[in-house]
Structure formats: C-alpha cells, structure tokens
N, C-alpha and C positions, 0 to 999 in steps of 0.2 A: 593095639586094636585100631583098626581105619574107624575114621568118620561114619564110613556107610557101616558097618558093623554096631557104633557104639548107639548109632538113633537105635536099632533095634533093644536093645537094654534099656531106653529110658519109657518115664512114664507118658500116659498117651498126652497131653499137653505140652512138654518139652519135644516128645517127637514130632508133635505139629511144627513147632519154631522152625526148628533144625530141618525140619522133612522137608520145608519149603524151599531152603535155603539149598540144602543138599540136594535135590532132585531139581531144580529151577534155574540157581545160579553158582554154586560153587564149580569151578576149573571152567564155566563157558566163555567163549572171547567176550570182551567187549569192545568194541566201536567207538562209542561215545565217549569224548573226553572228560565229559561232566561226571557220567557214570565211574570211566577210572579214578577220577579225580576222589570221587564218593567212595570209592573202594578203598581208598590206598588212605583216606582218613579215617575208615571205618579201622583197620589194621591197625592204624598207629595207634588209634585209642584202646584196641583191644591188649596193647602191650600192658600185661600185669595182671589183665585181668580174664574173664571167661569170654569164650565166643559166643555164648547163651546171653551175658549180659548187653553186648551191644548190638544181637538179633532183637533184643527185647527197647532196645532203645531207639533204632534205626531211622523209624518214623519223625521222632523227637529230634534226630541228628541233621535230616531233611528237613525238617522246619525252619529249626534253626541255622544252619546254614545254607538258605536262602536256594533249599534243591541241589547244592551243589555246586550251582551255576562258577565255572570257574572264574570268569571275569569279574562277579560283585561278590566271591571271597577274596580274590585280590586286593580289592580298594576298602575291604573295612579296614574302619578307625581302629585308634584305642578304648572309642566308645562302643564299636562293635565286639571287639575283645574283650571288655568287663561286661556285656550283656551276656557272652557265652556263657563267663566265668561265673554268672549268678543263675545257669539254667539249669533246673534240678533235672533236666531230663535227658541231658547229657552227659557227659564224662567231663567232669569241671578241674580241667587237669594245664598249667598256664604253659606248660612246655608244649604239650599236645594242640591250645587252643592255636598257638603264636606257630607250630609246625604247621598248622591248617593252611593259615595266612600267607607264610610264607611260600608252605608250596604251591599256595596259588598263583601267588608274582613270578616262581619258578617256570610255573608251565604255558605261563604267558609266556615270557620269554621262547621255551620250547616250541613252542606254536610259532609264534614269527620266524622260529628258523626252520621249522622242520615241517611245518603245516598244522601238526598236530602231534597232541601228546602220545598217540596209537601209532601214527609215523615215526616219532621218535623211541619208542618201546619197539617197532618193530623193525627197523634201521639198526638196533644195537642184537637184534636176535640171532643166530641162538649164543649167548652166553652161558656159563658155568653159573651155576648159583654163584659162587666167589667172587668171582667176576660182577655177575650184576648187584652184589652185595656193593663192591666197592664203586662201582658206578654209582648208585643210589646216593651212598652216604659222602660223595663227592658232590652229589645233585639237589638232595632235598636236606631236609632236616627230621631228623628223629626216625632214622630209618636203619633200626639194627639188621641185621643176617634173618632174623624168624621173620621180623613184617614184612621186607624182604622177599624170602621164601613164600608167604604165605600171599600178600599181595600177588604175586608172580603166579603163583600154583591157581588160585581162583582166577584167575583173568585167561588162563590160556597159554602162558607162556613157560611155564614147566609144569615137568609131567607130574602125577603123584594125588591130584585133588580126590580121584577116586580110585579104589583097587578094581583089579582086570575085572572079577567077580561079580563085581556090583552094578546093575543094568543102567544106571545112570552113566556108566564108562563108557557104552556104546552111543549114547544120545550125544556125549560128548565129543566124540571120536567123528560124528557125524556132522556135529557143529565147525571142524577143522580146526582147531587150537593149533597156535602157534608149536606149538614141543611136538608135534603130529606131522608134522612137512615133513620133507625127504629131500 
C-alpha cells in the first residue's frame, strides 16, 4: 500500500500528522542545505522505528539541534552530544546522535568543494539507488540502502514518494524533482 493510500486508513489525528507531511513535503526538492541536512537526520533516526514517531518529534529535533543549522552541528562538543543523549524529545540513540555530528563536518567539507550540499547531490544525479546507496555509505555515516532510498525519494531525487494516482504526484511533478529531468 503507498503512503498516499495508507493516510486514508488512519484515524483523523495521525492523518493530520502524516497529511501534512505527505501533501506539503514528502518527494518535493529541497534547496536548502540546512533543510537536507534536517532531512537526512530526520531518516537516520527514523532507522528502526516509525515515520509517525519522528513526525511527532520533529519540532523537538529542531530545537535541539539548533534548526539544523549545518555549521553549529559541526562544532558541537561532547558536551553538546550528552545534552542530546539526555533529550526526552528526541531519539536518544549515541550512534544516530554522533552520525548527526559528523555529517555535519561531512557537509562542511562538501560545501567547500562543491558550493553546496544540493550541488553536490545534484553533481552526482542521476544515479541507481545502488549506486547512491554506496556513495552515501562511502560519504556519511549511518546511512543503510532504506535511509538512503528514503532520504533521496523525499527530497526529489528518485522517483516513487508518491503513486501516479495520488494528486500530490502532479503538485510534485510541478515542483521539477530531480528523477523528473529528461
């Protein structure tokens, strides 16, 4: 069952969550590096557990990590690392928190060479899932085949975030994603 199919089965409070998320921003590009950066932690944390629970946390994740901002998650400490580690309102997980960290320092670097991390994501386009599976996990840290996949598919850069059917496919289609060029 797709995504846009399963909101319709849920009750009307998780179809809020999800409706927003689905209809707003899953498969749209992003631009901002801050924002992929925000993406691509939100993914790693959701490795194990539901998409419902880190929609429900989101806000808390933004806080806590300081918006996202990719330059001052680069420079936390290890005192900013056991502040994570003790935030009920995130995913208190020390592989996921020290992945945050690190691929912040990652996309620093990316950026000095390539301008930006959306340069650098779109410099390597179009790749294979496979392909960008093994770039990732050459690149960052904590980055299986599904975050991966799922990173990628919300951001624009492969196809699949929504079925043809479902009317958010055209608003996306209209937005140009990357897996949509010719």
């Amino acid at each position: 069952m797709s995504y846009c199919d399963a909101i319709k089965t849920m009750n009307a409070e998780k179809a809020a969550l999800h409706g927003n998320y689905h209809d707003n921003h899953y498969g749209f590009p992003l631009y901002d590096d801050n924002e992929l950066f925000c993406r691509l932690v939100l993914e790693i944390n959701q490795a194990g557990l539901s998409w419902e629970t880190i929609l429900k946390k989101e806000q808390a994740f933004r806080s806590a990590y300081d918006g996202f901002d990719v330059k001052t998650v680069a420079a936390y400490t290890e005192k900013d690392r056991e502040r994570l580690l003790a935030d009920a309102g995130i995913i208190r997980n020390r592989l996921k928190v020290n992945a945050a960290v690190e691929n912040a320092k990652t996309i620093l670097i990316i950026q000095k060479e390539h301008g930006s991390f959306k340069n650098w994501l779109d410099k390597h386009h179009p790749l294979k899932k496979e392909e960008w599976t093994k770039l990732f996990k050459k690149t960052f840290k904590f980055t299986g085949g599904e975050i991966v996949n799922e990173f990628l598919m919300s951001t624009g850069y492969l196809k699949g975030a929504h079925a043809e059917h479902c009317p958010v496919h055209k608003k996306v289609l209209e937005s140009k994603p990357k897996w949509a060029e010719k």
